[in-house]
C-alpha positions, 0 to 999 in steps of 0.5 A, spaced: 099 235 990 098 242 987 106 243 986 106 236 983 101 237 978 104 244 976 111 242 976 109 236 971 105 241 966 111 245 966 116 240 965 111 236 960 111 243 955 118 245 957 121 238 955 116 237 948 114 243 947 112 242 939 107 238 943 101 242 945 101 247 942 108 246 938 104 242 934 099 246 929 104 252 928 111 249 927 107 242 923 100 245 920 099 238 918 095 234 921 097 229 927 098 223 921 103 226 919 108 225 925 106 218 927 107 216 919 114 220 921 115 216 927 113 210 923 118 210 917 124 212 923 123 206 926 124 201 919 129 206 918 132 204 924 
C-alpha cells in the first residue's frame, strides 16, 4: 500500500504540478482566481 500512496504523490504533482506548490509562485494571486478562470472557460465554452 506504501508503493500505492507514493507513486500516486508523484503522479499527482508530476501530472499538475501548478497544483501544490505551483500554485503560489507561478499564480500569486489567490485561489479565487483560478476557479473564476475555470468558470468563465466553461461559458465560453
Amino acid at each position: 500500500a506504501a508503493t500505492l500512496t507514493g507513486t500516486s504523490f508523484c503522479s499527482a504533482p508530476a501530472t499538475i504540478p501548478q497544483d501544490p506548490d505551483g500554485l503560489p509562485p507561478t499564480h500569486p494571486l489567490p485561489p479565487t482566481t483560478a476557479a473564476d478562470h475555470l468558470i468563465p472557460r466553461n461559458e465560453t465554452i
